[in-house]
Each structure stands twice: as C-alpha cells, then as structure tokens.
C-alpha positions, 0 to 999 in steps of 0.5 A: 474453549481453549483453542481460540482462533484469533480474530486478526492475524497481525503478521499477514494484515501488516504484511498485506498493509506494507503492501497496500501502502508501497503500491499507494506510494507508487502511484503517486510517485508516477502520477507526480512524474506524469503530471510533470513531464508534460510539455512546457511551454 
C-alpha cells in the first residue's frame, strides 16, 4: 500500500475550477451587456 493514488488531483481540478469560474464570469458580463443595449425610450 505504498503507492496510493490521491483521490483529488488539485493541479487539474484548480485548473478546470479557474476555468469554470472565467466562463460564469463571461457570461454575466455579456448578459449584463445584453440587458443594456437595449432600446431606450
């Protein structure tokens, strides 16, 4: 039992997390964006 597989691997899930979180943060920047643009009257 000395070779024991770490359960998490914290460099790709912090990795895939940063990416997660710039795609959520994208989202809302153009839904905001979006929500603006639109014709005032």
């Amino acid at each position: 039992m000395s070779s024991v597989l770490p359960l998490v691997n914290w460099s790709n899930g912090i990795i895939m997390i940063a990416v997660f979180a710039i795609v959520v943060v994208a989202l809302v920047i153009a839904l905001l964006i979006f929500m603006n643009s639109g014709t005032k009257d």
